[in-house]
C-alpha positions in Angstrom: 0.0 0.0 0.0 1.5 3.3 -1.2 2.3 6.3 1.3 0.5 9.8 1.0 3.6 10.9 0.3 3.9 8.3 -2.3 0.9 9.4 -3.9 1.7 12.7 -4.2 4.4 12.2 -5.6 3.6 10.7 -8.2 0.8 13.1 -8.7 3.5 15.8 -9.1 5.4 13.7 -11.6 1.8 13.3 -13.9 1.1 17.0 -13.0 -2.2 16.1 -11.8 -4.0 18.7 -9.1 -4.3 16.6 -6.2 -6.2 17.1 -2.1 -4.5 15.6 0.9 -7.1 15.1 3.0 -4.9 14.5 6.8 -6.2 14.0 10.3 -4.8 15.9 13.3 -1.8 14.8 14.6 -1.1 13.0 10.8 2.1 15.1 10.3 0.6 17.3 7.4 3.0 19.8 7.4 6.2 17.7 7.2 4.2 16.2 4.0 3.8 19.2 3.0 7.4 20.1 3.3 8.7 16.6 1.8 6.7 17.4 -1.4 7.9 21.1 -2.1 11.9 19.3 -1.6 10.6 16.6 -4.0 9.8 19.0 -6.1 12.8 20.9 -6.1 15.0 17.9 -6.0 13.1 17.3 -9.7 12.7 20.5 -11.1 14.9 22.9 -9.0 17.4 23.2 -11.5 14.7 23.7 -14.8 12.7 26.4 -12.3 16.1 28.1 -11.5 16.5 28.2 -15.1 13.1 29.9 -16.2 13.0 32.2 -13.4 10.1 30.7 -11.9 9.3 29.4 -8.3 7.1 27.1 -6.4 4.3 29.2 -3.8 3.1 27.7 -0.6 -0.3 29.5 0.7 -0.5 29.6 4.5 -3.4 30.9 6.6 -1.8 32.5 9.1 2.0 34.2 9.7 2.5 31.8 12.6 2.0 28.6 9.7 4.1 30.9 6.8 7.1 31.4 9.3 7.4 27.9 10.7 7.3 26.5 7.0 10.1 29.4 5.7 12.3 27.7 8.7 11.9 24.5 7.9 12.9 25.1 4.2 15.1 26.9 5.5 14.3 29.9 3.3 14.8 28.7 0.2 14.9 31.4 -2.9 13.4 29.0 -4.8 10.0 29.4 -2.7 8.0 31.5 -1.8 6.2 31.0 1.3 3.2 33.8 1.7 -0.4 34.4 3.5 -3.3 34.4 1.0 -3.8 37.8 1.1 -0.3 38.8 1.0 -0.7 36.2 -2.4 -3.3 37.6 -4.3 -2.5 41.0 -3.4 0.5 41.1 -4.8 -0.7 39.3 -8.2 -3.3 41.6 -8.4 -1.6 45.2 -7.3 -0.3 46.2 -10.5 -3.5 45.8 -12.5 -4.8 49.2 -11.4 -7.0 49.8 -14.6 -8.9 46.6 -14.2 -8.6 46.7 -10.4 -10.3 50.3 -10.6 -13.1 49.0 -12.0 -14.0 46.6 -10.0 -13.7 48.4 -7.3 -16.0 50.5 -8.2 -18.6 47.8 -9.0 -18.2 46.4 -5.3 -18.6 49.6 -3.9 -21.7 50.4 -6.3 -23.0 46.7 -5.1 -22.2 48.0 -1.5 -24.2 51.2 -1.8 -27.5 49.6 -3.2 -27.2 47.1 0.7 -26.2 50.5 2.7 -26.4 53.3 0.8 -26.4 55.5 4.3 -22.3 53.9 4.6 -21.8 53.7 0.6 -22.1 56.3 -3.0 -22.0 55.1 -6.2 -19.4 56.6 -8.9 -16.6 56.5 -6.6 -14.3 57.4 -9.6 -16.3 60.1 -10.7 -15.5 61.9 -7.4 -12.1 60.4 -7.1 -10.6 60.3 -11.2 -7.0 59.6 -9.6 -8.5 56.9 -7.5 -5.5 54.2 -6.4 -6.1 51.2 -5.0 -4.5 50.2 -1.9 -4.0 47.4 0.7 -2.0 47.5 3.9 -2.6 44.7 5.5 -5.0 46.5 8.1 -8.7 46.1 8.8 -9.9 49.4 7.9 -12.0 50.2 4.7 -12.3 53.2 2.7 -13.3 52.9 -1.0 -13.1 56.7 -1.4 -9.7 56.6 -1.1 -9.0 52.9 -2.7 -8.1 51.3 0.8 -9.0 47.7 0.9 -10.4 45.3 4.2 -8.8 42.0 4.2 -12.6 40.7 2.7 -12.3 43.0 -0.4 -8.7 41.7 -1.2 -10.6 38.1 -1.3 -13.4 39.0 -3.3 -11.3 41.1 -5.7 -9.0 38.6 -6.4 -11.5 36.0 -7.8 -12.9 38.6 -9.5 -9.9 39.7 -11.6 -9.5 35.7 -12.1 -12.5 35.4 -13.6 -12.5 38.5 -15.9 -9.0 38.6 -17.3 -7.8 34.9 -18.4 -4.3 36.5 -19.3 -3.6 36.6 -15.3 -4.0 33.1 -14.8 -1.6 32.4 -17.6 0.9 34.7 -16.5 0.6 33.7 -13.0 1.1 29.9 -14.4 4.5 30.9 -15.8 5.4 32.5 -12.6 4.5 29.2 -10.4 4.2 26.1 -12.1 3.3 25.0 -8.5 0.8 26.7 -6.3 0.2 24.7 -2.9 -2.1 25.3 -0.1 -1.7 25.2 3.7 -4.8 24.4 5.4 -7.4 24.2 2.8 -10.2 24.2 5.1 -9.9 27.7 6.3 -9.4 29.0 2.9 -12.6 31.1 1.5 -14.5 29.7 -1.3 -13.8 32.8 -3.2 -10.1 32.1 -3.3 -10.9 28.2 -4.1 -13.2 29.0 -7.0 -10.5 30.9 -8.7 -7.8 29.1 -8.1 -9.8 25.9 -9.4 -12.1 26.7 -11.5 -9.9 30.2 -13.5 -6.1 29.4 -12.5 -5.9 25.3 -13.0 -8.7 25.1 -15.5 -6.9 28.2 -17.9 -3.1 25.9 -17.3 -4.6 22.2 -17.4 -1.1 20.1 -18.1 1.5 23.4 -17.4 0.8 23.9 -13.1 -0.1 21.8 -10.3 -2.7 23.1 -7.5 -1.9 20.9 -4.3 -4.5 21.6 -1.0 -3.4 20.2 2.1 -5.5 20.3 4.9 -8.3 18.6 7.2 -12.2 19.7 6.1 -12.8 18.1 10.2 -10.4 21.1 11.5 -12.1 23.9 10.0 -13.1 26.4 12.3 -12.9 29.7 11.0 -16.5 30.7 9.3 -15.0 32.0 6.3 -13.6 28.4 5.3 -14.3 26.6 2.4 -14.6 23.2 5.0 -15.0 20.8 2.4 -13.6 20.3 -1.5 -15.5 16.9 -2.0 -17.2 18.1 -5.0 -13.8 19.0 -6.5 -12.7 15.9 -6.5 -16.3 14.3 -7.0 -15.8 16.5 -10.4 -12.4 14.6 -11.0 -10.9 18.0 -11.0 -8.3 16.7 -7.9 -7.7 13.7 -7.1 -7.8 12.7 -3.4 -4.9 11.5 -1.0 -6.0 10.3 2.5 -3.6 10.3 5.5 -4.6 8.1 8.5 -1.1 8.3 10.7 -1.8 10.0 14.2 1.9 10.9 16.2 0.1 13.1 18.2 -2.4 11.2 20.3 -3.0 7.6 22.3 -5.0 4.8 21.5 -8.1 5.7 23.1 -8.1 9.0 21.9 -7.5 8.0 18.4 -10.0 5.7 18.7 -12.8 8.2 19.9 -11.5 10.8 16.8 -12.5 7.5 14.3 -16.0 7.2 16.0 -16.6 11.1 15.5 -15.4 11.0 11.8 -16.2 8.7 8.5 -13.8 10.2 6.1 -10.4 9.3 7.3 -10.0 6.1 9.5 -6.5 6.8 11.7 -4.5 4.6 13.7 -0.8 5.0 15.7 1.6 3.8 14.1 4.1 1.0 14.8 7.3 2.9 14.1 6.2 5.9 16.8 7.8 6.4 19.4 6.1 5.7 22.8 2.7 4.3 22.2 0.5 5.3 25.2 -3.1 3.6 25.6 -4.5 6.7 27.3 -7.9 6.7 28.2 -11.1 9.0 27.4 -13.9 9.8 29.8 -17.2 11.6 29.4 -19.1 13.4 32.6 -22.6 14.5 31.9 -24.0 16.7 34.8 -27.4 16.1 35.6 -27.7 17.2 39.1 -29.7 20.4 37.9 -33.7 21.5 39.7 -36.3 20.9 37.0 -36.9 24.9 34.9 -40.5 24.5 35.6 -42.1 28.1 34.4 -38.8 29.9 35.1 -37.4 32.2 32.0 -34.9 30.2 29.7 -32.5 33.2 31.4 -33.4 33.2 34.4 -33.4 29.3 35.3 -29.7 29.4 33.1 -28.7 32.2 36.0 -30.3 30.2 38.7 -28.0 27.2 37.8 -25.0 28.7 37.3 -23.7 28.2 41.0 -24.5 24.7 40.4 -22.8 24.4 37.4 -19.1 25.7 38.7 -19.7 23.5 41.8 -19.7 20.5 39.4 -16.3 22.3 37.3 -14.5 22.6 40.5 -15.1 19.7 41.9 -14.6 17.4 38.2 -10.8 19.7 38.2 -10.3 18.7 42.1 -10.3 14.9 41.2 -8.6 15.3 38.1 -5.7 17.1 40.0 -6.4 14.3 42.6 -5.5 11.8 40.0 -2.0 13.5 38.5 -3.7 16.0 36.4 -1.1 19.7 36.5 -3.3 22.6 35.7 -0.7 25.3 37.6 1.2 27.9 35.8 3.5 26.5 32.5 1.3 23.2 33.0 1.6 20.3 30.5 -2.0 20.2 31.0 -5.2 22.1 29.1 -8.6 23.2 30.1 -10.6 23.9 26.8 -14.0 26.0 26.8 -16.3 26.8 24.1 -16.5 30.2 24.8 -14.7 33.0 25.6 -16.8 34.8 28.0 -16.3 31.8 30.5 -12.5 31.4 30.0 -12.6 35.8 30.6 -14.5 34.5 34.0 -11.9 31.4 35.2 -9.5 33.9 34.2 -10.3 36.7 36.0 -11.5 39.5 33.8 -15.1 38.3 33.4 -16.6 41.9 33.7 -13.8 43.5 31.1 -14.9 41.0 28.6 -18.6 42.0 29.4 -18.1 45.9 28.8 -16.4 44.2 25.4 -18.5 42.1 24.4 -21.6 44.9 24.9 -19.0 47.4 22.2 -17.8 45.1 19.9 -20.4 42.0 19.9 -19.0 39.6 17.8 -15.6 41.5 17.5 -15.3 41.3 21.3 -12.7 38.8 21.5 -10.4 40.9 18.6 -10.7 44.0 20.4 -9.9 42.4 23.7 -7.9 39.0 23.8 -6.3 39.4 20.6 -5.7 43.2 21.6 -6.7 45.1 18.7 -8.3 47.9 20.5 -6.5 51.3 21.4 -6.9 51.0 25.2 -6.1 47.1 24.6 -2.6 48.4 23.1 -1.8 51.1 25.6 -2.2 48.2 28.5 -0.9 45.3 27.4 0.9 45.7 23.7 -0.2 43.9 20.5 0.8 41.5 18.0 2.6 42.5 14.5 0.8 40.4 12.1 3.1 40.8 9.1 5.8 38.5 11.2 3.8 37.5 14.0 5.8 39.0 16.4 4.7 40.5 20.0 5.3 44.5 20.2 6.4 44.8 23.8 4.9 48.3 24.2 2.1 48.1 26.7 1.8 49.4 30.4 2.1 45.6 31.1 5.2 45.0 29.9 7.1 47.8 31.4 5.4 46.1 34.8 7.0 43.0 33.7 10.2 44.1 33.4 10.6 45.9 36.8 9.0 43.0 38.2 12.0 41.1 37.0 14.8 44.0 37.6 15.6 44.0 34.0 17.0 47.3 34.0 18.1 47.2 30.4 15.0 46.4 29.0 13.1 48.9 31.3 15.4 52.0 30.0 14.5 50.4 26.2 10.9 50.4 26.8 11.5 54.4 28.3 13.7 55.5 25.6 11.0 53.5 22.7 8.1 54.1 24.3 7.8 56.7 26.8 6.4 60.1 25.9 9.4 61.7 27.4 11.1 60.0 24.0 9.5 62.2 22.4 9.9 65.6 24.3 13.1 64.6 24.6 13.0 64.6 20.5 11.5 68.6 20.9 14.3 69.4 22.7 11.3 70.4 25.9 12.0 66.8 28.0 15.0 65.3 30.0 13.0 63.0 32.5 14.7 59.7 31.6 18.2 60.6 31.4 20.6 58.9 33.3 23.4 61.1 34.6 23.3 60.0 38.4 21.6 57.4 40.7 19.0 59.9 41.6 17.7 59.5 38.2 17.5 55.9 39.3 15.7 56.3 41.9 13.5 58.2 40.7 12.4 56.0 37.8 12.2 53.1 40.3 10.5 55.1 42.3 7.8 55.5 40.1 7.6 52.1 39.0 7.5 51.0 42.5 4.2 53.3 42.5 2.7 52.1 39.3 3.5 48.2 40.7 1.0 49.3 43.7 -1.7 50.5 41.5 -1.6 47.7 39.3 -2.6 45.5 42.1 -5.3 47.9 43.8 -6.5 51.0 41.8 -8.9 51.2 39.1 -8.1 51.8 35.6 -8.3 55.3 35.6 -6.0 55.5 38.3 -3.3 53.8 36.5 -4.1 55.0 33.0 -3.6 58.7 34.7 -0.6 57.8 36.4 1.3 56.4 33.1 0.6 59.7 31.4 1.1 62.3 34.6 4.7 60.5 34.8 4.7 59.6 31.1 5.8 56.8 31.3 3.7 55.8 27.8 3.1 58.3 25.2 -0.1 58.8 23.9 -1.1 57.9 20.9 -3.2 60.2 18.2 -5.8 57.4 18.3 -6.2 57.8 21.6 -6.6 61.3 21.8 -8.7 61.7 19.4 -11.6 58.8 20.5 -11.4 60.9 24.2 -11.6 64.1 22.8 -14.9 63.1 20.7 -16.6 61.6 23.4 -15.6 64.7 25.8 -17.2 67.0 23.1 -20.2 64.7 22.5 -22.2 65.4 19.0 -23.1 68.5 17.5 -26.2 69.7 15.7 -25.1 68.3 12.4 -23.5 65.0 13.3 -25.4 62.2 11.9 -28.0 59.8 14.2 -25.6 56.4 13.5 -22.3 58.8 14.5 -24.5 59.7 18.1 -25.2 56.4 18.8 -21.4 55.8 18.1 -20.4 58.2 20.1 -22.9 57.6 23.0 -21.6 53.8 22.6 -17.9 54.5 22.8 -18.6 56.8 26.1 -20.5 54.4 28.1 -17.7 51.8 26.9 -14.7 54.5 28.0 -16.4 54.9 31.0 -16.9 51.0 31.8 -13.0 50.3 31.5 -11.8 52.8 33.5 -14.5 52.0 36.6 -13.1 48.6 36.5 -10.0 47.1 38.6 -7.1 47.4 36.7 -6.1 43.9 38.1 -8.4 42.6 35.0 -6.3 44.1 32.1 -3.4 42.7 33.9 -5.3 39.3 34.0 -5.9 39.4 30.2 -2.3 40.0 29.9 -1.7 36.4 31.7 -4.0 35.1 29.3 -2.1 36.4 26.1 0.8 35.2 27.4 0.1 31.8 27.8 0.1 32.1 31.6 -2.8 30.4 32.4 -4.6 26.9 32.2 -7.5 28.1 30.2 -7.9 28.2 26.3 -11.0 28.6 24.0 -11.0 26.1 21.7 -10.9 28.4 18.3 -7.4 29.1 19.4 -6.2 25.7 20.3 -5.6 24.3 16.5 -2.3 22.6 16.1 -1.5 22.8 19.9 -1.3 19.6 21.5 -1.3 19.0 25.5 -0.2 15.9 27.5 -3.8 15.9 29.4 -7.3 18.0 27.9 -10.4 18.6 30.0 -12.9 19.7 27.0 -15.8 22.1 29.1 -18.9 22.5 26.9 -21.8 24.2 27.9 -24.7 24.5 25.6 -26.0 27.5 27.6 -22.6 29.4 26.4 -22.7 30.3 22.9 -26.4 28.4 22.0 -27.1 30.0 18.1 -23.6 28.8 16.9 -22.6 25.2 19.1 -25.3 22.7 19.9 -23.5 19.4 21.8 -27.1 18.3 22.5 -28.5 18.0 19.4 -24.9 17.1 17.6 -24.7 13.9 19.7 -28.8 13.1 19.6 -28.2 14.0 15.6 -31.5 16.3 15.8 -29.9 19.4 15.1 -32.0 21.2 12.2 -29.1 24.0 11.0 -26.5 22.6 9.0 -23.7 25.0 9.8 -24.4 24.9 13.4 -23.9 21.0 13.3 -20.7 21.2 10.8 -19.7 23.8 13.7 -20.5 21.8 16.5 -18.2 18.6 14.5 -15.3 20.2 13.8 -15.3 22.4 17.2 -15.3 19.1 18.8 -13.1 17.2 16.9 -10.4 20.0 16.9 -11.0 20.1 21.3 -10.5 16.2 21.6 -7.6 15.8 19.2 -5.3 18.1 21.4 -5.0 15.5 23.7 -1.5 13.5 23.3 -2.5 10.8 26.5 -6.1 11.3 28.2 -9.1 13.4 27.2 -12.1 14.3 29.7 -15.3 15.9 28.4 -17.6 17.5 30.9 -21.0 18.5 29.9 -22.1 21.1 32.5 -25.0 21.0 30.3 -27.2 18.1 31.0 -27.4 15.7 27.5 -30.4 13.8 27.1 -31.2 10.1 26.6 -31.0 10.1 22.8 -27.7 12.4 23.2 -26.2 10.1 25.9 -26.9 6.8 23.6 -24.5 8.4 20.7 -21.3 9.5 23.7 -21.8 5.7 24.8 -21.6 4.2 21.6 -18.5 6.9 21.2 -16.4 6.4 24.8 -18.4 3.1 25.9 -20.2 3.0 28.9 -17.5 2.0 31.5 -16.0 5.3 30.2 -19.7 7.6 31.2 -20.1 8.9 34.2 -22.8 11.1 35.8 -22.9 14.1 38.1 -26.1 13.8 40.2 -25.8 14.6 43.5 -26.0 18.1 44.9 
């Protein structure tokens, strides 16, 4: 029986377009990796010659940068996000980009013509357009959202032919990281425009798992691709990641792949899988749905804390740095175990949806000034929040503290004015009195509100202040005028109540969501958990937490009548269970019903069920 790898292979010699379909834990990437040397080790030499190159689509920076190391940046490859792809095939086609453009944003003004105005380019002739890898639209000036980039793309691949066929002679090979997550625009025209326009001249490879998709803009699936016959399919049952039982649970909950360990890994554990279903919960009666999920809820963390008590009991570590992983469905209850419950609240009531963005993945302006963010173009932490000058003192890294001053601080840039000498060090009295402050700030952080601390950093400017910043305070300090617009007012009225919320709150919260971002505590939500792998997972699901998107209940009683929230509820919980490298325990603080419970015993057997029912 031939290997995946095999298979691909000689795919790749036949230039046939090809899926590998791979289970966690299955080693996709280092397929992935053995095919582009295959490749190289075949063709390197006739690419070299023609000036062309293979391209390897990732999903995120974190997959492109652990790929570009392993191939040890090879010239020969280029290694690039999917936007940061079709961006820059696309870029220099302004004249047809232009155009398009300006049929999206017509499209866009007949759904909300109070946001959008047809004939952009008649009130912009010198209209360029633009993409900067940000978030932030604005088709008046040609700006692009990561969304427009997407829909564009396939677009100008549909259209103009003549950019495929270019394109082809660029990269005879074009593969993709983690099909699943890919959007169907971006499939469509690679499929359909770029392979169909080069049938016999390119290769389109898709690596991926349509089980681990769990981003809502994926594709999922590309079954009726290869149902088509327009890729073939390669299956990949190997799992190096996880123990017997586990694997065998993961084969119960999908149909596509069967996996199995195999014989040549190293250190074959057993493991074991439980289930817990918590039933010890007063019958609703004529109580709200709200009100009776409130009334329970005490109930409910008495049956967490006592399930995480025997588990610790038994050799389970959940402490700092812990081998170790507590997965929950939903972010609002890891913001609660984690200590900044009501921040995520005052959130979640700004941003909705966008909640965990603006707050965990810190994309907000007061998020920033706190605790830092992340530089998405290398995936690389900017150490320039409140937080991490705190961490520093904490550790007495001197060095790094006068860095942080001198990068940072708004001194740096009085100092730059000539009007500002605060953190220069001629003497140990300037010592002092930096430590001295810090000492201060150290205090605060531990017992004053968020005002408190946020007026302390700028009295002793210790962070400067950005524009951003200034400006969002100074508009809800003036409040509207006669002429600003109802939507802006409502903005503006939302953005006060939200200012106001944050700074009322302890500041020991931010510093909590800090922990979080740095991996400092046992908790994770299981959207962020794929590719991660822990010796030991408790998998928390709740279907109280997060209702019109998961639905455990109705996934295991196979009752559910939405499609996507089923395909959601799948994947979410094969992604949670395949983390596990030894044992797996799933607790339903939810209570499953009879139908429900006859699918998790056929899945973990009965000796492996237990039930919460006692008080």
């Amino acid at each position: 029986m031939s290997s995946a790898f095999e298979n691909i292979q000689a795919f790749l010699d036949s230039k046939k377009s090809f899926l590998l379909e791979a289970g966690a834990g299955s080693g996709k990437t280092y397929t992935l990796i053995q095919s582009i040397n295959d490749i190289l080790e075949k063709r390197g030499a006739q690419m070299r010659f023609l000036h062309q190159k293979i391209v390897c689509i990732t999903y995120t920076n974190v997959a492109k940068n652990e790929i570009i190391e392993r191939l040890e940046n090879n010239e020969l490859v280029m290694v690039l996000t999917i936007h940061e792809f079709l961006w820059a095939e696309i870029k220099n086609y302004q004249k047809q980009l232009i155009a398009e453009l300006c049929l999206l944003n017509d499209e866009m003004a007949g759904e909300k013509p109070e946001k959008y105005e047809t004939g952009l380019l008649t009130r912009n002739p010198a209209l360029i357009v633009s993409y900067d890898d940000s978030s932030f639209r604005d088709f008046e000036n040609g700006q692009l959202h990561h969304d427009d980039v997407i829909v564009l793309g396939r677009r100008m691949f549909e259209k103009h032919p003549l950019l495929s066929r270019i394109l082809a002679e660029k990269f005879p090979v074009l593969l993709v990281d983690e099909y699943q997550d890919t959007s169907e625009d971006t499939v469509v025209a690679f499929i359909d425009h770029l392979l169909a326009q080069n049938i016999g001249n390119f290769i389109l490879g898709f690596y991926g798992d349509s089980h681990q998709k769990i981003y809502e803009t994926g594709i999922g699936s590309l079954d009726s691709f290869v149902a088509s016959d327009k890729l073939a399919m390669v299956t990949k049952g190997e799992n190096y990641r996880s123990s017997v039982a586990v694997v065998a649970l993961l084969n119960a909950v999908r149909s596509n792949i069967v996996q199995y360990v195999p014989e040549d890994k190293k250190d074959i554990v057993q493991g074991s899988v439980k289930f817990i279903n918590c039933t010890n919960y007063p019958e609703r009666g004529r109580t709200g749905v709200r009100e009776y999920e409130n009334q329970i809820m005490p109930q409910k963390n008495v049956n967490y804390d006592n399930v995480v008590k025997s588990l610790v009991a038994n050799g389970w570590n959940f402490d700092e740095g812990s081998p170790d992983r507590i997965l929950i469905i939903a972010n609002s209850r890891v913001a609660q175990r984690s200590g900044f419950g009501e921040l995520y609240r005052i959130y979640s009531n700004r941003y909705s949806d966008g909640a965990t963005e603006a707050l965990m993945k810190r994309e907000n302006i007061f998020t920033k000034f706190f605790l830092g963010s992340m530089d998405k173009k290398i995936s690389k932490e900017r150490k320039s929040g409140i937080e991490h000058l705190l961490m520093y003192w904490r550790k007495r890294d001197y060095g790094s503290i006068m860095h942080f001053l001198n990068s940072y601080s708004r001194s740096r840039w009085e100092i730059e004015q000539g009007t500002s000498e605060y953190f220069f060090l001629r003497d140990h009295r300037d010592k002092a009195r930096i430590a001295d402050t810090l000492k201060q700030l150290e205090e605060l952080a531990r017992t004053a509100s968020t005002k408190e601390v946020f007026g302390f950093c700028i009295e002793n400017k210790l962070v400067f202040l950005p524009d951003a910043i200034n400006r969002f305070i100074r508009r809800i300090s003036e409040g509207p005028s006669e002429e600003t617009a109802v939507e802006d007012i409502e903005r503006i009225q939302r953005d006060k109540a939200f200012y106001e919320g944050i700074m009322a709150l302890p500041y020991a919260q931010y510093a909590n969501v800090f922990k979080h971002t740095q991996d400092q505590t046992v908790f994770s939500t299981k959207h962020g958990t794929k590719g991660d792998e822990f010796r030991n997972v408790l998998v928390v699901i709740d279907d109280t937490s997060w209702k019109q998107m998961y639905n455990f209940g109705n996934y295991f009683a196979g009752s559910d009548t939405s499609e996507a929230r089923l395909s959601r509820t799948k994947n979410l919980f094969y992604v949670s269970c395949s983390r596990a490298r030894e044992n797996l325990v799933v607790l339903a603080l939810s209570t499953m019903d009879d139908t429900a419970m006859a699918t998790v015993n056929s899945w973990f057997k009965p000796e492996n069920v237990s039930i919460i029912n006692n008080i």
